[in-house]
C-alpha positions in Angstrom: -25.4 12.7 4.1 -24.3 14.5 0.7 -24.8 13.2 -2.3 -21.6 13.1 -4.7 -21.0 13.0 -8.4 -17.8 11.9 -8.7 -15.5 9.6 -6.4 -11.4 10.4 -7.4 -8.9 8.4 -5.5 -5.2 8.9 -5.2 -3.6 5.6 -6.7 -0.6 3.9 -5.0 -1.7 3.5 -1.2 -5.2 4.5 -2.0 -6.7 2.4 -5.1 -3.9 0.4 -5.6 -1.6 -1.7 -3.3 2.1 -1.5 -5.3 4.4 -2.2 -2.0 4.8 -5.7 -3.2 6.1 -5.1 -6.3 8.7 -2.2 -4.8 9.3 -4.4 -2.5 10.4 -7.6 -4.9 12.3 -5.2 -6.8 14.3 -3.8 -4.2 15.1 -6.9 -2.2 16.5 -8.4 -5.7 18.7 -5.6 -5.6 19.6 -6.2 -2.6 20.2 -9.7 -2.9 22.3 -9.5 -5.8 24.9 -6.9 -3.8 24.6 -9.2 -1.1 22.5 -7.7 1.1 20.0 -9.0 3.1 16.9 -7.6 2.2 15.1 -4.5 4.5 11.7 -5.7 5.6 8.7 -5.3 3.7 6.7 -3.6 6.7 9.8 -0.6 6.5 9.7 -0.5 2.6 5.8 -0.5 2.6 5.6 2.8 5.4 8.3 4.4 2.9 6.6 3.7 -0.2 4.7 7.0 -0.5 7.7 9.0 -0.3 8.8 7.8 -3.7 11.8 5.9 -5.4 14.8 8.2 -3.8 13.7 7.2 -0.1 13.1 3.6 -0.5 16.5 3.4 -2.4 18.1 5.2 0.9 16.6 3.0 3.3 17.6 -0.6 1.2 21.0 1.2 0.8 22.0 4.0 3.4 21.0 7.5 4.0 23.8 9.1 3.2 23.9 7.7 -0.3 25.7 10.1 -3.0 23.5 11.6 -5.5 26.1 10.1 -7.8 25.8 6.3 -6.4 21.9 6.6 -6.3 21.4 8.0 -10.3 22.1 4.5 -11.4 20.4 2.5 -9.0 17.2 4.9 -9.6 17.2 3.8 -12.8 17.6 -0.1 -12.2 14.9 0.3 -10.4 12.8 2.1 -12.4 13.2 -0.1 -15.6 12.6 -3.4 -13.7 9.2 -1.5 -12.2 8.0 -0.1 -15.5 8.4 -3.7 -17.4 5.8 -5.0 -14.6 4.2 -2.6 -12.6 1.2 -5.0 -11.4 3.2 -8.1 -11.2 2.5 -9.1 -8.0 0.6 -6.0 -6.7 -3.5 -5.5 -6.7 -5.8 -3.7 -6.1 -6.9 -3.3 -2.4 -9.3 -5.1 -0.9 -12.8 -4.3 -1.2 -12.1 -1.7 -4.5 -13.2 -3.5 -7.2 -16.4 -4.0 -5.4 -16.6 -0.6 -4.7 -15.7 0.5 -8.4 -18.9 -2.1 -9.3 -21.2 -0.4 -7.1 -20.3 3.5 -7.9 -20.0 2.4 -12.1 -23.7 0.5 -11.3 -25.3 3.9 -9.9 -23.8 5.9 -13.0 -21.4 7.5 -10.3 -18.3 8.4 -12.5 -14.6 7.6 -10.7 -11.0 9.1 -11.7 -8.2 8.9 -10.0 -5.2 12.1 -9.4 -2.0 10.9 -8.9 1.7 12.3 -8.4 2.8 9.1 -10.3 3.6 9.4 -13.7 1.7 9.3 -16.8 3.6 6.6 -18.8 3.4 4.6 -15.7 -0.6 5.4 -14.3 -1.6 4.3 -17.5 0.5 1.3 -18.1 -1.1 0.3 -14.5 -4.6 1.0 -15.4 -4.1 -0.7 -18.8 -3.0 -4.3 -16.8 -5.7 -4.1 -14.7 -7.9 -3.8 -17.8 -9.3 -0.5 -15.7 -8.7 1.9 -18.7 -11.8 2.6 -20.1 -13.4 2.6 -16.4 -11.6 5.1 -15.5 -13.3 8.5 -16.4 -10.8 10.9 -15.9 -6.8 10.3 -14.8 -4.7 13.3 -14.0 -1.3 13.0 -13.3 2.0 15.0 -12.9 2.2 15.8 -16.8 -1.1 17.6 -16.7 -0.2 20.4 -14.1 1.9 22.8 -12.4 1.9 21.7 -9.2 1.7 18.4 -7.8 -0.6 17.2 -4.6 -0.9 19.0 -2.3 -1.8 21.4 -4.2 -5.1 20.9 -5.6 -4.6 21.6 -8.9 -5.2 18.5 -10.1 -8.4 17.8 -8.6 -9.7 20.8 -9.5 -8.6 19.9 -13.4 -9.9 16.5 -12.5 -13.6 17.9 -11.7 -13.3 20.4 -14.7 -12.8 17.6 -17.2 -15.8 15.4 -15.9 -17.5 19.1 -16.1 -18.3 19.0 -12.1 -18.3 21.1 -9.2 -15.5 20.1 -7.1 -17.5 20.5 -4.3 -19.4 17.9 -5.2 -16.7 15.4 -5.3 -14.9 12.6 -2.7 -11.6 12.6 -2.9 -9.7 9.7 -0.8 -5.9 9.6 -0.1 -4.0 7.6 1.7 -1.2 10.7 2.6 -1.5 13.9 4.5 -0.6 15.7 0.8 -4.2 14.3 -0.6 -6.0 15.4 2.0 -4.5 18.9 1.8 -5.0 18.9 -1.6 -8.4 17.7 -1.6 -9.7 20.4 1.1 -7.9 23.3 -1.3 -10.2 22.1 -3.8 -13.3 22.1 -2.0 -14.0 18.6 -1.6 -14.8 16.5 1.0 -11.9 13.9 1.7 -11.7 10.4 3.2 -8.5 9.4 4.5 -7.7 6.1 3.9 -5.9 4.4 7.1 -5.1 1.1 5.6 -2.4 2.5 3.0 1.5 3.7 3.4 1.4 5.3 6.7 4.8 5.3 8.8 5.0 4.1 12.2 3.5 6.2 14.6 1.5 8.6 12.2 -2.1 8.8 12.2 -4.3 9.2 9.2 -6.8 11.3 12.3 -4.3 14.1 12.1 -5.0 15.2 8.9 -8.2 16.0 9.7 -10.0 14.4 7.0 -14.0 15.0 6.3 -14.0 10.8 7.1 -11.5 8.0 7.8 -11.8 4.2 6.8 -9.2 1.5 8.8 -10.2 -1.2 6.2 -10.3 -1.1 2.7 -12.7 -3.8 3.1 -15.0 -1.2 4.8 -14.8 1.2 1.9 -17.7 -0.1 0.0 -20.3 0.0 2.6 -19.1 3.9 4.0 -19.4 5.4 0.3 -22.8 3.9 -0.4 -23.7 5.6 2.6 -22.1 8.7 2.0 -23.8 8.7 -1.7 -27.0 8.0 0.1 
């Protein structure tokens, strides 16, 4: 098995589990328009697709641009004043971020979500000065899937991208992660939608469980 030295991770879906918190937010919302709230298993297999789509499936598809400006930024400012509130990371990561920081394996994560907000994340789940390197939208061009940012990531921890694991929990990460030469581990267990399956992006590896992560990587870093 290779021998890596670096482990990135994409963040929502991937390191971190944030569909609780989107989904608090939005069912507020909905509550106070007098809605009845969508169901958390829809909201989380939307959740990847960012704020536009899981506005349009709490309030209709064919939403205005107009109508969904404002509501964007409801949401938004209620997210950013608490983005970990009831959110965590996945099961099985912070024993996995143990083992990889006890073997002097350095881990970073490249993300599509924004600075201000990746960082304000990191910061409440006192994982700031863990993290070796964070790349997010800011710090390219192009977002995932291109892999721009991986390869930025791998510069900045002065690696070979080959060399590196990158795991996503979207078809855009591992896209992004095989443009840059790594070898990528699809993570299952994060936003999928119904009926897609993580085997079709044809990942180097793919975990069901986060729970399971911490055992495959110490055997892939064997």
């Amino acid at each position: 098995m290779p021998q890596f030295d670096a482990v990135l991770f994409d963040l929502d879906g991937t390191l971190l589990d944030t569909a609780p918190d989107f989904y608090a937010i939005l069912a507020q919302m909905q509550r106070q328009r007098g809605q009845t709230p969508v169901l958390f298993e829809e909201l989380r297999s939307c959740a990847s697709d960012g704020t536009g789509a899981m506005l349009k499936l709490a309030f209709g598809s064919e939403i205005s641009c107009e109508e969904l400006e404002p509501l964007a930024q409801e949401f938004l400012t209620q997210y950013e004043s608490a983005p970990v509130a009831q959110g965590e990371l996945f099961p099985g990561i912070a024993e996995l971020l143990r083992e990889l920081e006890s073997e002097s394996v350095p881990w970073g994560i490249v993300t599509n979500k924004p600075r201000y907000l990746s960082e304000r994340v990191l910061t409440d789940l006192n994982l700031s000065q863990r993290c070796a390197v964070l790349i997010c939208p800011e710090d390219v061009s192009k977002s995932k899937p291109s892999p721009e940012g991986l390869l930025r990531a791998a510069d900045q921890l002065a690696l070979d991208a080959r060399k590196c694991l990158y795991l996503g929990d979207h078809q855009r990460d591992i896209e992004a992660g095989r443009a840059a030469g790594m070898t990528t581990l699809a993570c299952a267990f994060g936003y999928l939608k119904p009926g897609e399956s993580a085997q079709d992006w044809q990942a180097d590896h793919l975990v069901e469980s986060s729970d399971a992560l911490p055992d495959l990587i110490r055997e892939l870093l064997a």
